[in-house]
PDBQT receptor file of N, H, CA, C and O in Angstrom, charges set to zero:
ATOM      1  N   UNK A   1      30.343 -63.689 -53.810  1.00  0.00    +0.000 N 
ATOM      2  CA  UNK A   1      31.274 -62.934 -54.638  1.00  0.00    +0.000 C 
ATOM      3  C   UNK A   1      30.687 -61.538 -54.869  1.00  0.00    +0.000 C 
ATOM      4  O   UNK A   1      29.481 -61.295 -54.848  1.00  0.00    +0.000 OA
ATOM      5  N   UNK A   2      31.299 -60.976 -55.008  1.00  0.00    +0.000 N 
ATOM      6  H   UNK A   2      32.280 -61.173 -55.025  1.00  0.00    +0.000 HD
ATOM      7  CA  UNK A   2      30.899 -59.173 -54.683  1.00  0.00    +0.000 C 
ATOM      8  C   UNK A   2      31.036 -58.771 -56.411  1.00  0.00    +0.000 C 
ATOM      9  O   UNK A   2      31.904 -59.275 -57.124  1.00  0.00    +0.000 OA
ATOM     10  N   UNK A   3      30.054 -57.816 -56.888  1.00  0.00    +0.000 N 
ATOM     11  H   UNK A   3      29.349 -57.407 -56.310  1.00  0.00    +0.000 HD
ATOM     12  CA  UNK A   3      29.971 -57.904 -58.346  1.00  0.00    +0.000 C 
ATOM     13  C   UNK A   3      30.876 -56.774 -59.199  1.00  0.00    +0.000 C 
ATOM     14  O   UNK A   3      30.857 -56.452 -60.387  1.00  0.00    +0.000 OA
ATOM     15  N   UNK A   4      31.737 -56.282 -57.969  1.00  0.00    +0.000 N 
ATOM     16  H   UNK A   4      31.752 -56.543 -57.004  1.00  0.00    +0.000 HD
ATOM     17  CA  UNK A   4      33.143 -56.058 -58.343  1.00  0.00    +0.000 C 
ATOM     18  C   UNK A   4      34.066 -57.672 -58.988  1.00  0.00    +0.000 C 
ATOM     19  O   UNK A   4      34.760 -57.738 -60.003  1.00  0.00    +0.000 OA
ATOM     20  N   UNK A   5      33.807 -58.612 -58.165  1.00  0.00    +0.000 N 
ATOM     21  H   UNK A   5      33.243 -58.558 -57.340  1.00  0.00    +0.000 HD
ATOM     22  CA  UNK A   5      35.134 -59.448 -58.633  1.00  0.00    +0.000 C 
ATOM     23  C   UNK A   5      34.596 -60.542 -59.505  1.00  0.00    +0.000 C 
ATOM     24  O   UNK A   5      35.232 -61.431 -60.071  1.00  0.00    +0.000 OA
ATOM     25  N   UNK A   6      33.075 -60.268 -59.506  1.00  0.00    +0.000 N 
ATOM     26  H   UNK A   6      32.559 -59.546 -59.045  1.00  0.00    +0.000 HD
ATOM     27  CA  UNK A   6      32.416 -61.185 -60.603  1.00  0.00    +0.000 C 
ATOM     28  C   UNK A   6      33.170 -60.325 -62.659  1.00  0.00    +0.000 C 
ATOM     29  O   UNK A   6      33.722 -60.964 -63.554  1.00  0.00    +0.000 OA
ATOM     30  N   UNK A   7      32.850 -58.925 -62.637  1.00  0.00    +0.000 N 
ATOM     31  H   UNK A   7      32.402 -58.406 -61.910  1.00  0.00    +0.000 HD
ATOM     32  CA  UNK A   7      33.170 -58.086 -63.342  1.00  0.00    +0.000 C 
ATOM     33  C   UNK A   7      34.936 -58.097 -63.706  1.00  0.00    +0.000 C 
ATOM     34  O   UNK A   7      35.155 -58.234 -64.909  1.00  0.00    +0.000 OA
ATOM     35  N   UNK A   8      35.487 -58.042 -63.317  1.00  0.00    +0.000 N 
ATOM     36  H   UNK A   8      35.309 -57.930 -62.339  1.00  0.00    +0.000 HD
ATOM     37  CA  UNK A   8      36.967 -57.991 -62.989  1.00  0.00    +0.000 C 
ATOM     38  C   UNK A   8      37.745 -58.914 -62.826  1.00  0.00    +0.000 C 
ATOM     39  O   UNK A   8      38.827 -58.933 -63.412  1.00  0.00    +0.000 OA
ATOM     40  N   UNK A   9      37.377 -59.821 -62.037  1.00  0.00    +0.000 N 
ATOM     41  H   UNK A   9      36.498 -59.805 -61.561  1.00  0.00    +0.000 HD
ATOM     42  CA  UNK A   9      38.091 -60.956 -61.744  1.00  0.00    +0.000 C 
ATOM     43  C   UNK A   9      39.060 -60.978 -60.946  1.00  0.00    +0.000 C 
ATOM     44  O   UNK A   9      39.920 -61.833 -61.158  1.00  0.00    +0.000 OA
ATOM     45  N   UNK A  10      39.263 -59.880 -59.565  1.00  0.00    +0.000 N 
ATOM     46  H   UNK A  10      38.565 -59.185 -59.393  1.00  0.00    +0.000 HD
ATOM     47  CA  UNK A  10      39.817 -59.678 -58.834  1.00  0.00    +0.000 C 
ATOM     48  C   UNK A  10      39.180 -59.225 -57.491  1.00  0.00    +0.000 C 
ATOM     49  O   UNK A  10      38.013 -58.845 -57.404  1.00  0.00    +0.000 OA
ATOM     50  N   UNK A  11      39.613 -59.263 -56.976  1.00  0.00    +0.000 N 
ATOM     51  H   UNK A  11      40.561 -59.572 -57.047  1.00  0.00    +0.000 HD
ATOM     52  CA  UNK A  11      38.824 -58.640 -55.610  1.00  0.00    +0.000 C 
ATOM     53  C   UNK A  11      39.224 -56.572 -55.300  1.00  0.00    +0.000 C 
ATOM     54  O   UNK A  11      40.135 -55.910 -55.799  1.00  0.00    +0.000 OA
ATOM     55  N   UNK A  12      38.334 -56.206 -54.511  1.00  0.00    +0.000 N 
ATOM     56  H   UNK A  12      37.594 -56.744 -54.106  1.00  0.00    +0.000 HD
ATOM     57  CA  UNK A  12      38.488 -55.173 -54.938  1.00  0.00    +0.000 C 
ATOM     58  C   UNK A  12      39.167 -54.334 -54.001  1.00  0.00    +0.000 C 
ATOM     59  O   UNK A  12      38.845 -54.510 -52.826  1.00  0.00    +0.000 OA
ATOM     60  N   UNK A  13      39.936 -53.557 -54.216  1.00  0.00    +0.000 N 
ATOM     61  H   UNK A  13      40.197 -53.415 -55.171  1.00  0.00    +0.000 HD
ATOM     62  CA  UNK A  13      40.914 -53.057 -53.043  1.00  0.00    +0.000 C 
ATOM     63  C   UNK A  13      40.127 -51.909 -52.033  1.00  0.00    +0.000 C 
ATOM     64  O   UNK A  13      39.153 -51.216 -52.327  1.00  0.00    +0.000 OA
ATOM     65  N   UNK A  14      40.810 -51.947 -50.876  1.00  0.00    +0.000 N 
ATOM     66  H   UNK A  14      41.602 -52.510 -50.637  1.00  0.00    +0.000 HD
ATOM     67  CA  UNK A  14      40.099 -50.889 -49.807  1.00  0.00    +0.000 C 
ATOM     68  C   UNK A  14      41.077 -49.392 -49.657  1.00  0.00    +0.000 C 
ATOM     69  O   UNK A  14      42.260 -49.093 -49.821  1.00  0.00    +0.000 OA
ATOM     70  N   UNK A  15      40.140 -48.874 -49.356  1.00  0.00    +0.000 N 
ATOM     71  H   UNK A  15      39.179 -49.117 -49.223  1.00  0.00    +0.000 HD
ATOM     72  CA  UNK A  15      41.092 -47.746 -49.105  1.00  0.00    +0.000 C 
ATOM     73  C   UNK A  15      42.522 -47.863 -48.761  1.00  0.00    +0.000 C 
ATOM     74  O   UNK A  15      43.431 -47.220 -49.285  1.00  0.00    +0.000 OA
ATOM     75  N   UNK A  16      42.659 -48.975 -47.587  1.00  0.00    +0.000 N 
ATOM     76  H   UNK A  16      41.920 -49.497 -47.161  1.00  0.00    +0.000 HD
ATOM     77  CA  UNK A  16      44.013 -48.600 -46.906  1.00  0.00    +0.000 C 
ATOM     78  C   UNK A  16      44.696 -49.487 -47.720  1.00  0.00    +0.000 C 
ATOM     79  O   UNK A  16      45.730 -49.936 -47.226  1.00  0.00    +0.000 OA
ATOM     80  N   UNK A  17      44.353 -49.928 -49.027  1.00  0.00    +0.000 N 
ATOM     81  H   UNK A  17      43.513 -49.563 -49.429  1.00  0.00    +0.000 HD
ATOM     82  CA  UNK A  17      45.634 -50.671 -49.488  1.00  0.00    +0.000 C 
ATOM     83  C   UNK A  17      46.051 -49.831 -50.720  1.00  0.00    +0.000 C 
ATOM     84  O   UNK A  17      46.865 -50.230 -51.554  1.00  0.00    +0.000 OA
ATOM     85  N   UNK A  18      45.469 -48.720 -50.760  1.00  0.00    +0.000 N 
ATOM     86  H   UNK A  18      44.808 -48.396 -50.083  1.00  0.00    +0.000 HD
ATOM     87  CA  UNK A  18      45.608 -47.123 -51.451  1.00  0.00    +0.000 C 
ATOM     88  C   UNK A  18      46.771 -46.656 -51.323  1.00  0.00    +0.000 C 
ATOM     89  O   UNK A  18      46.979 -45.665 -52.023  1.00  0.00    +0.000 OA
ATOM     90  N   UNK A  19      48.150 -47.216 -50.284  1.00  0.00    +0.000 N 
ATOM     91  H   UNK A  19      47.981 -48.021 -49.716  1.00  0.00    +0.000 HD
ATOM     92  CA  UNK A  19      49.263 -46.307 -50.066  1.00  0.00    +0.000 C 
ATOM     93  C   UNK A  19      50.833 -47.369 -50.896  1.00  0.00    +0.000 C 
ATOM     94  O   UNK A  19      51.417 -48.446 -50.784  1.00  0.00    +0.000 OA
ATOM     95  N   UNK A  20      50.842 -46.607 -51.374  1.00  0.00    +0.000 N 
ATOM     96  H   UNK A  20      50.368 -45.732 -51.465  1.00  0.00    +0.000 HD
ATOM     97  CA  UNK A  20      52.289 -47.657 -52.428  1.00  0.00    +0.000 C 
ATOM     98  C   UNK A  20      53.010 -47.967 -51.092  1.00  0.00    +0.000 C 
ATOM     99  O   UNK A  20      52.957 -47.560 -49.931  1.00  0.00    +0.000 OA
ATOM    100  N   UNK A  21      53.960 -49.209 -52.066  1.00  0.00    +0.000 N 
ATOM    101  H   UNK A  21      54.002 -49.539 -53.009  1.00  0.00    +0.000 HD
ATOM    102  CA  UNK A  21      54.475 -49.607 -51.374  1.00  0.00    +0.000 C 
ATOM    103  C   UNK A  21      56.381 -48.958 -51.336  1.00  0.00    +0.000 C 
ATOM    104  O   UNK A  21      57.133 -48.620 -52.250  1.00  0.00    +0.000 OA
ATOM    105  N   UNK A  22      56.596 -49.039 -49.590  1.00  0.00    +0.000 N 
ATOM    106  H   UNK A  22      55.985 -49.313 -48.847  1.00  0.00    +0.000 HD
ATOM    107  CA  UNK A  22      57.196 -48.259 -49.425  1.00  0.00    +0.000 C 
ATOM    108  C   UNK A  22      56.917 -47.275 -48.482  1.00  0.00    +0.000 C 
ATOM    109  O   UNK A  22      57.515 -46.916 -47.468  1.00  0.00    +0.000 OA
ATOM    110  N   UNK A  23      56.184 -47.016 -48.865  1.00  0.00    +0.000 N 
ATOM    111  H   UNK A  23      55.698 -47.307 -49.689  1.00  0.00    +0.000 HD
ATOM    112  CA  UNK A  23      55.651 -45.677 -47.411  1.00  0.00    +0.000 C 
ATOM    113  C   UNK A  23      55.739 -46.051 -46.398  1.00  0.00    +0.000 C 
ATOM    114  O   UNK A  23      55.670 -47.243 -46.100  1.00  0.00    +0.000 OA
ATOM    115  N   UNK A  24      55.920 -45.087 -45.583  1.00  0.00    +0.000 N 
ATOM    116  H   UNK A  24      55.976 -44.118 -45.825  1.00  0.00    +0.000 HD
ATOM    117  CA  UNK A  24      55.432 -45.404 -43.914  1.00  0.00    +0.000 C 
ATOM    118  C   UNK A  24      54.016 -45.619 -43.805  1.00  0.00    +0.000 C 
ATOM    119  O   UNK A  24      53.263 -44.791 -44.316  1.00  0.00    +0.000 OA
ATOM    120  N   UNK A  25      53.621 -46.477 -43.293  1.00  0.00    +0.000 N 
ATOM    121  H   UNK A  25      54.233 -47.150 -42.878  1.00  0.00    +0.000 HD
ATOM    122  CA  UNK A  25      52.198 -46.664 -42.390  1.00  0.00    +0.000 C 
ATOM    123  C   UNK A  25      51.581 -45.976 -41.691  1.00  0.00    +0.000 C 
ATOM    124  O   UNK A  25      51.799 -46.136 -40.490  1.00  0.00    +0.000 OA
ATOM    125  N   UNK A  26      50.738 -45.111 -42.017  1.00  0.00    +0.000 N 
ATOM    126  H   UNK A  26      50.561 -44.981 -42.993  1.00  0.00    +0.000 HD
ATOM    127  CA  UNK A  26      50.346 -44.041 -40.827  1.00  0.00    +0.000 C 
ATOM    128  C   UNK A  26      48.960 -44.752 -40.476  1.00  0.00    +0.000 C 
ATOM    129  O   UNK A  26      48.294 -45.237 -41.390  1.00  0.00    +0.000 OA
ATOM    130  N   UNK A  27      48.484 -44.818 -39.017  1.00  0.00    +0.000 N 
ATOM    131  H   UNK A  27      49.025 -44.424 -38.274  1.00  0.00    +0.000 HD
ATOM    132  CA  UNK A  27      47.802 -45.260 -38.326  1.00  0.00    +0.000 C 
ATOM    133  C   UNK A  27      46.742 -44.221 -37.623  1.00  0.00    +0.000 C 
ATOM    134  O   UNK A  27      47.026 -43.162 -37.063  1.00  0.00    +0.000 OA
ATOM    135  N   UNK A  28      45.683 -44.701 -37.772  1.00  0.00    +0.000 N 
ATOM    136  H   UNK A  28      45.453 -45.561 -38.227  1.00  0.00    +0.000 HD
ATOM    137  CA  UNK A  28      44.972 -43.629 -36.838  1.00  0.00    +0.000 C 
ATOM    138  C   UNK A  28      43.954 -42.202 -37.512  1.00  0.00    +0.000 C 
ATOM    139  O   UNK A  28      43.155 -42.270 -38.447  1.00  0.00    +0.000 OA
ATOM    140  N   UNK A  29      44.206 -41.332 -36.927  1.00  0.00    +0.000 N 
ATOM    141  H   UNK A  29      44.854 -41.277 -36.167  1.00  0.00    +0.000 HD
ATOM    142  CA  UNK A  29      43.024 -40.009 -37.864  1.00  0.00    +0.000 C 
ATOM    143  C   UNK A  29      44.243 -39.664 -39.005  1.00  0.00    +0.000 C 
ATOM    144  O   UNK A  29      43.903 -39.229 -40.105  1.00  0.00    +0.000 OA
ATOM    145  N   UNK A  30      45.591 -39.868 -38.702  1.00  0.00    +0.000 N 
ATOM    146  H   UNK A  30      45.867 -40.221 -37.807  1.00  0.00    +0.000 HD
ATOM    147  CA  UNK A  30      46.388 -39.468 -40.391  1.00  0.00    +0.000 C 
ATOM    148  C   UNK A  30      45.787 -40.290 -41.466  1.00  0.00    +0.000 C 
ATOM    149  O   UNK A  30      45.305 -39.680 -42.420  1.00  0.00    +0.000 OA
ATOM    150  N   UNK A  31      45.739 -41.673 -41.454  1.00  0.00    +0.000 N 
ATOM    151  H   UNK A  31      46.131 -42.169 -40.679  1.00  0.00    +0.000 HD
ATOM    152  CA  UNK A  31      45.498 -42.668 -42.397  1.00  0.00    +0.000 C 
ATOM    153  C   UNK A  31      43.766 -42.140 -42.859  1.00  0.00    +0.000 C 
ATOM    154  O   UNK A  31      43.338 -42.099 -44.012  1.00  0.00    +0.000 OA
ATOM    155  N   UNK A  32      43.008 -41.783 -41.618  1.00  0.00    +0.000 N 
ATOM    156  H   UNK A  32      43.355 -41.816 -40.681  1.00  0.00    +0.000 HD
ATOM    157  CA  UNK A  32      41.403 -41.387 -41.896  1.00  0.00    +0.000 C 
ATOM    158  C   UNK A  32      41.416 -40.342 -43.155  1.00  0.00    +0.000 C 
ATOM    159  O   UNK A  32      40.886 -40.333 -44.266  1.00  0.00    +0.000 OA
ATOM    160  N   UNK A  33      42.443 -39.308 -42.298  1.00  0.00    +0.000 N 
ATOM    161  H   UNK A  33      42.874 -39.316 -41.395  1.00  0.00    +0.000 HD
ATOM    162  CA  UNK A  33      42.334 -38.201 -43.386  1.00  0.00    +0.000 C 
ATOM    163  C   UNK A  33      43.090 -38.012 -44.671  1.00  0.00    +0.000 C 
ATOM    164  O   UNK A  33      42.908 -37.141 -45.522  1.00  0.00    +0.000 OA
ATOM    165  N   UNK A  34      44.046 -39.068 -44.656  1.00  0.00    +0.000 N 
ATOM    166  H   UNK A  34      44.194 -39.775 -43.965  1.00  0.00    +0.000 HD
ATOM    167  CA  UNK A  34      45.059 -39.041 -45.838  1.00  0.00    +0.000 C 
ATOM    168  C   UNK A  34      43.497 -39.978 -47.054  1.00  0.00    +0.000 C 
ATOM    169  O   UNK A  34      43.190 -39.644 -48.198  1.00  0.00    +0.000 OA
ATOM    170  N   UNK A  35      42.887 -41.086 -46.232  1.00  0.00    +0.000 N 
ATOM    171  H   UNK A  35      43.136 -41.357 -45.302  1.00  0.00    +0.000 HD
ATOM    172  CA  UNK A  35      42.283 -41.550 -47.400  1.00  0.00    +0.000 C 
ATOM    173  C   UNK A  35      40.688 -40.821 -47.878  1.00  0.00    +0.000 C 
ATOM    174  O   UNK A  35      40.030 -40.992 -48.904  1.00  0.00    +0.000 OA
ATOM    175  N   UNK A  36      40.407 -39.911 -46.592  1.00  0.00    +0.000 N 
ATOM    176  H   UNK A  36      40.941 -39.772 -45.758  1.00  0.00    +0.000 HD
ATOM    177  CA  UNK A  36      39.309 -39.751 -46.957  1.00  0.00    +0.000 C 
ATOM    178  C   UNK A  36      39.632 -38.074 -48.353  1.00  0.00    +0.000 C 
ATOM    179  O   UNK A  36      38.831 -37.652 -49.186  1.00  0.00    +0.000 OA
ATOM    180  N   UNK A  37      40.995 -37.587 -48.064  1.00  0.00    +0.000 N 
ATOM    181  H   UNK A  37      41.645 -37.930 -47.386  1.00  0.00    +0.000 HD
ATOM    182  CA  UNK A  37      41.687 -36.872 -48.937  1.00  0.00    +0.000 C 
ATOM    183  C   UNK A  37      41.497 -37.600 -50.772  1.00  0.00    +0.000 C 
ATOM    184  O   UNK A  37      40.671 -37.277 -51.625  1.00  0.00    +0.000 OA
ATOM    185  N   UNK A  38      42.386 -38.429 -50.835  1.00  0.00    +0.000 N 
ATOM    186  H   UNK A  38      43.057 -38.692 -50.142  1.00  0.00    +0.000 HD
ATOM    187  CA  UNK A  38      41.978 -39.444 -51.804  1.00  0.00    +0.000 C 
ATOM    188  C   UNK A  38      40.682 -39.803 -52.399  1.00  0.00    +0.000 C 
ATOM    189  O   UNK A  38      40.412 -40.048 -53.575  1.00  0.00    +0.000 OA
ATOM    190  N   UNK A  39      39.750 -39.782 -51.099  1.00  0.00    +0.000 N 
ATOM    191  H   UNK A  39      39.969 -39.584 -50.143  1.00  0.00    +0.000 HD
ATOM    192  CA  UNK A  39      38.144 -40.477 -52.044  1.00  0.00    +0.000 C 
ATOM    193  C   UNK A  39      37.791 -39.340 -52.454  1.00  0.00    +0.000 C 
ATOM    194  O   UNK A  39      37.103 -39.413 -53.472  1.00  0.00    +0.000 OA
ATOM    195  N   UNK A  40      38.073 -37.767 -51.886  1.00  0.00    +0.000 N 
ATOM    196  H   UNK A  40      38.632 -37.708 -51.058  1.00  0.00    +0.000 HD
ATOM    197  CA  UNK A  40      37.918 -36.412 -52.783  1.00  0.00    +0.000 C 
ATOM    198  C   UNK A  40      38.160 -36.163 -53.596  1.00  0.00    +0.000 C 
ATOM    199  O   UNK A  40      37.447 -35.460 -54.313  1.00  0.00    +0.000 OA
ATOM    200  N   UNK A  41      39.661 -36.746 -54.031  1.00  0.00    +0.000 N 
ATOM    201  H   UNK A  41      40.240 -37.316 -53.449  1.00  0.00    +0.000 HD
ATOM    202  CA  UNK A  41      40.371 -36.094 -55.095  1.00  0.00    +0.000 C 
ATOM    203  C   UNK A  41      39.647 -37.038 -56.550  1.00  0.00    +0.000 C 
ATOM    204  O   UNK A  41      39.568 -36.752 -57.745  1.00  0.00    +0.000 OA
ATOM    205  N   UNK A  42      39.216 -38.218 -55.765  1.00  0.00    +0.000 N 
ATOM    206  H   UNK A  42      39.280 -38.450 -54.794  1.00  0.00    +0.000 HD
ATOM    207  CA  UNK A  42      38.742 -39.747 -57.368  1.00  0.00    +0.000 C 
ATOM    208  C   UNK A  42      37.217 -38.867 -57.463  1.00  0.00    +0.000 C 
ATOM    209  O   UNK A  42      36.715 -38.843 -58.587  1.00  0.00    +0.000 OA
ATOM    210  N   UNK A  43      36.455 -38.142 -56.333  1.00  0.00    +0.000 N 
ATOM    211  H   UNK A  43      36.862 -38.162 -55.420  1.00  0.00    +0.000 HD
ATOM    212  CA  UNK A  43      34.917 -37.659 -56.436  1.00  0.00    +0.000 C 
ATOM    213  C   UNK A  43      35.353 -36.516 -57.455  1.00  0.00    +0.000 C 
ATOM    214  O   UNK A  43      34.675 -36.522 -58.482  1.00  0.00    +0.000 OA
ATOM    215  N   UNK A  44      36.078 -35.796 -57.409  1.00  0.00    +0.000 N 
ATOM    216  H   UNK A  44      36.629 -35.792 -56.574  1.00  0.00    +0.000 HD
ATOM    217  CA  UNK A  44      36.559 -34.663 -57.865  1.00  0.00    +0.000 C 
ATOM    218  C   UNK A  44      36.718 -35.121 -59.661  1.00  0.00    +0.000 C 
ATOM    219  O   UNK A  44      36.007 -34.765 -60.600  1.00  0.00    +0.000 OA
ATOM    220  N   UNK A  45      38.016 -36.093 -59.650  1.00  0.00    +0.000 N 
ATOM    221  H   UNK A  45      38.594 -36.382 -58.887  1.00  0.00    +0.000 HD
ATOM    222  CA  UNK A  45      38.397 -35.942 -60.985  1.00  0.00    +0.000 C 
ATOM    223  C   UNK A  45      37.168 -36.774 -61.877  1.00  0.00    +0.000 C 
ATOM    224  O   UNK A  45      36.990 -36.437 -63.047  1.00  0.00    +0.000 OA
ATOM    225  N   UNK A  46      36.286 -37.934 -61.239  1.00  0.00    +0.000 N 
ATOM    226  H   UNK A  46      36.430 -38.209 -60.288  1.00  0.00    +0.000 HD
ATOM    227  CA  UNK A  46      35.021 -38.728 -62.277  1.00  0.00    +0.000 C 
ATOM    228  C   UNK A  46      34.107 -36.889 -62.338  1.00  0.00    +0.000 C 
ATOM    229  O   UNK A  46      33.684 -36.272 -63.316  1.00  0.00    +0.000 OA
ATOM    230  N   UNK A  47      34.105 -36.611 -61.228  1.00  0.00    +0.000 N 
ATOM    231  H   UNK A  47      34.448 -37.112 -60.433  1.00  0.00    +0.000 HD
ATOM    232  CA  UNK A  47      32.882 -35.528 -61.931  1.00  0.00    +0.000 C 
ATOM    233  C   UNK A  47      33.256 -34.484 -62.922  1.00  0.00    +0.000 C 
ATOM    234  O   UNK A  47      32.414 -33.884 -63.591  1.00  0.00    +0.000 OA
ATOM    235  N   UNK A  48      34.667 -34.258 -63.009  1.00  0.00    +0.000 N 
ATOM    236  H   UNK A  48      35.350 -34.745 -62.465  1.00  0.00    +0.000 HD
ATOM    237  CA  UNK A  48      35.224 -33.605 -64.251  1.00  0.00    +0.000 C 
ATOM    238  C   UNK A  48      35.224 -34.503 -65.371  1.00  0.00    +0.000 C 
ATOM    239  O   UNK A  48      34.700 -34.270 -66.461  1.00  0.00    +0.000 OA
ATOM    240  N   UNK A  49      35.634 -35.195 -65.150  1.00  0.00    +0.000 N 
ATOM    241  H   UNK A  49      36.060 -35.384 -64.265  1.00  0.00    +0.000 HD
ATOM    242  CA  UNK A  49      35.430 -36.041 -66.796  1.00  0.00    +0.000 C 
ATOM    243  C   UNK A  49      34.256 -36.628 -67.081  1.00  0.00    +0.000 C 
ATOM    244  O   UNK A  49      34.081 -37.168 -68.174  1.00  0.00    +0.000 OA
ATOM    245  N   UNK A  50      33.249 -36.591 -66.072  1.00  0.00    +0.000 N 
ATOM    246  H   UNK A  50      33.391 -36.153 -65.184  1.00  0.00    +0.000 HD
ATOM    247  CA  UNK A  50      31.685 -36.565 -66.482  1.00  0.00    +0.000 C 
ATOM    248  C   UNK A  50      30.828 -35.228 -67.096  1.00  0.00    +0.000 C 
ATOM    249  O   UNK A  50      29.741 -35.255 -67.672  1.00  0.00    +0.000 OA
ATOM    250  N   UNK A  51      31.592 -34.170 -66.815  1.00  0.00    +0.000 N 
ATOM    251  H   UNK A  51      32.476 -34.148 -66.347  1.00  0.00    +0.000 HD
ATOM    252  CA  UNK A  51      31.060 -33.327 -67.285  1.00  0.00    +0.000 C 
ATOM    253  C   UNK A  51      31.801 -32.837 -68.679  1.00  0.00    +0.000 C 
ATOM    254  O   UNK A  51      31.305 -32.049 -69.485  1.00  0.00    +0.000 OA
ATOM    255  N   UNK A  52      32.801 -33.325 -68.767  1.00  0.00    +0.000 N 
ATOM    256  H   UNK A  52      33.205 -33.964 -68.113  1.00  0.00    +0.000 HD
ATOM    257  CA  UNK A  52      33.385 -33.119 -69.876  1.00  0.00    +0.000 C 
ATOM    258  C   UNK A  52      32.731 -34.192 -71.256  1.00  0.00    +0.000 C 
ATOM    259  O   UNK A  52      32.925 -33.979 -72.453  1.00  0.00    +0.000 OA
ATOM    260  N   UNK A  53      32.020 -35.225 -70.724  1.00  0.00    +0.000 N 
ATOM    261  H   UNK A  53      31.862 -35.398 -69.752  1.00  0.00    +0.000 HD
ATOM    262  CA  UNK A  53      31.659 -36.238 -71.511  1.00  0.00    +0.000 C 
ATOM    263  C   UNK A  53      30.086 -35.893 -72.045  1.00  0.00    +0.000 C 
ATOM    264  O   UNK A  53      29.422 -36.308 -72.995  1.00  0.00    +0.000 OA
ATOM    265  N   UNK A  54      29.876 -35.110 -71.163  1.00  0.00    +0.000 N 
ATOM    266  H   UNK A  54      30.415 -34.773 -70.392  1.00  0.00    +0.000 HD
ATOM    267  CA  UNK A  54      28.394 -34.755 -71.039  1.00  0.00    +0.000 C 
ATOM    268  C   UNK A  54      28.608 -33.277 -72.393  1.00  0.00    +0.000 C 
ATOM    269  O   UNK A  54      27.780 -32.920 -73.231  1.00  0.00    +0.000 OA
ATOM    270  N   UNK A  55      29.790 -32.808 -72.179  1.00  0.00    +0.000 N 
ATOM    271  H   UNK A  55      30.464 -33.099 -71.499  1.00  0.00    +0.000 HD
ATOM    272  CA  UNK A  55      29.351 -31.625 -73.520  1.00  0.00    +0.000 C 
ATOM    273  C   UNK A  55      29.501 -32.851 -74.386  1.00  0.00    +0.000 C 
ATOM    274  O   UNK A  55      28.445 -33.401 -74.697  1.00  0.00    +0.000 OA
ATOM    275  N   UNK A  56      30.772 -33.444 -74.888  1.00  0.00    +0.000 N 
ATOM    276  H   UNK A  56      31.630 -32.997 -74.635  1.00  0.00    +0.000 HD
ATOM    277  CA  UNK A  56      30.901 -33.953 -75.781  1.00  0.00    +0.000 C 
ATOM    278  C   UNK A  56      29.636 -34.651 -76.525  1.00  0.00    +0.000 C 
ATOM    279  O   UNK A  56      29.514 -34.792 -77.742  1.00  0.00    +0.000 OA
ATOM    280  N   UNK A  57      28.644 -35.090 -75.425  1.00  0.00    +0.000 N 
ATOM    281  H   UNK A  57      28.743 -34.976 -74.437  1.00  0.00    +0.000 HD
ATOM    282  CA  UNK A  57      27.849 -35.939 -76.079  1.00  0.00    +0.000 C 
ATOM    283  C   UNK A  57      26.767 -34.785 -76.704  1.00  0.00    +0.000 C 
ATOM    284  O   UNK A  57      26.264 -34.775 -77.828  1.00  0.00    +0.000 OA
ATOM    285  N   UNK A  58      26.596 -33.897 -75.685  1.00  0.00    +0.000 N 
ATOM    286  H   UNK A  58      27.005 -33.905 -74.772  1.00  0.00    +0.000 HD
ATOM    287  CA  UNK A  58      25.533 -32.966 -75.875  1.00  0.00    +0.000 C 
ATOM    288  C   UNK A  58      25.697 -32.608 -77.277  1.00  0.00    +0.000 C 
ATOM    289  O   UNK A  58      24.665 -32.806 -77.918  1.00  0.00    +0.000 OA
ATOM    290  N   UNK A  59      26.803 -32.079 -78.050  1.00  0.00    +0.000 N 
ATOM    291  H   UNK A  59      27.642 -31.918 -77.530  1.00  0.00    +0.000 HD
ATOM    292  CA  UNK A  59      27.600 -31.082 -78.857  1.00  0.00    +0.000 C 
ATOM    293  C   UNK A  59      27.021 -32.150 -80.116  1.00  0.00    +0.000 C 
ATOM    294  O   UNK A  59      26.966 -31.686 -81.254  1.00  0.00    +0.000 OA
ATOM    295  N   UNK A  60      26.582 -33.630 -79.866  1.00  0.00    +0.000 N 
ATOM    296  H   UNK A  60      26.627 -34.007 -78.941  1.00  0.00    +0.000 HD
ATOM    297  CA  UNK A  60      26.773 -34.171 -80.714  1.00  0.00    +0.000 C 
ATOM    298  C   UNK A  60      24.981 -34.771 -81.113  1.00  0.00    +0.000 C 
ATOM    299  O   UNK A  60      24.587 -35.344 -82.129  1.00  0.00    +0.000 OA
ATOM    300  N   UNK A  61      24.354 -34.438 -80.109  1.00  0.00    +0.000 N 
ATOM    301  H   UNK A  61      24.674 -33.972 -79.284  1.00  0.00    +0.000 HD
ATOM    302  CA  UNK A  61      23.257 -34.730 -79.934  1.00  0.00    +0.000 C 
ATOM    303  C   UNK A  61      22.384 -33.812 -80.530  1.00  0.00    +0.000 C 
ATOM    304  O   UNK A  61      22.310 -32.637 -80.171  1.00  0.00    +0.000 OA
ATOM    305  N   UNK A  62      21.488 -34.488 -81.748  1.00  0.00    +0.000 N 
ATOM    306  H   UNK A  62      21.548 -35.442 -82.040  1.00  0.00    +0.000 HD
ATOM    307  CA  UNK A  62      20.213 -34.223 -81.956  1.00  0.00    +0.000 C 
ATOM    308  C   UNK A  62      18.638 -33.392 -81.909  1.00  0.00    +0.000 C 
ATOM    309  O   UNK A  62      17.807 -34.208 -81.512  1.00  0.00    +0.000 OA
ATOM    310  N   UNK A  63      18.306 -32.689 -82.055  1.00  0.00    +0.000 N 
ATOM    311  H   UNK A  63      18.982 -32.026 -82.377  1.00  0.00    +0.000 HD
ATOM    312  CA  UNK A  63      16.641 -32.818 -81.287  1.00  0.00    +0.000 C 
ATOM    313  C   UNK A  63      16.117 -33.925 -82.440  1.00  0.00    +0.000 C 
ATOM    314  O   UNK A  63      16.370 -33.916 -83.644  1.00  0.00    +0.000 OA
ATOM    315  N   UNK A  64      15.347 -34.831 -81.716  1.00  0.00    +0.000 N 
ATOM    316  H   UNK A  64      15.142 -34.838 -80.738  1.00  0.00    +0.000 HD
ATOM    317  CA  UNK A  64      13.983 -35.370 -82.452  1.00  0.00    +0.000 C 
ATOM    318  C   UNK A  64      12.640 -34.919 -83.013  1.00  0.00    +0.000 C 
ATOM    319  O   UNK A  64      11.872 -35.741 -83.514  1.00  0.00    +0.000 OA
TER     320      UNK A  64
């Protein structure tokens, strides 16, 4: 069991099951680049709201 679905209790989805349903199926370097588009945009938005979490904490933080 992968400690995604130990955590969750689901198994954990792959890229290509990333496209709603409905769409056309694109196959091949579209599907490469449509998802490797996607793993940019999720790298993109955690490191904004990591850095946004990072003032918050800072702003709130101490010296010892």
């Amino acid at each position: 069991m992968a400690p995604y679905e130990a955590l969750c209790g689901r198994k954990c989805r792959t890229p290509l099951c990333w496209f709603k349903t409905g769409e056309n199926l694109v196959l091949g370097p579209d599907m490469i680049q449509q998802t490797t588009k996607k793993i940019k945009m999720i790298r993109d938005k955690l490191r904004a709201t990591q850095i946004r979490q990072k003032s918050y904490a800072d702003k709130k933080r101490q010296p010892l």
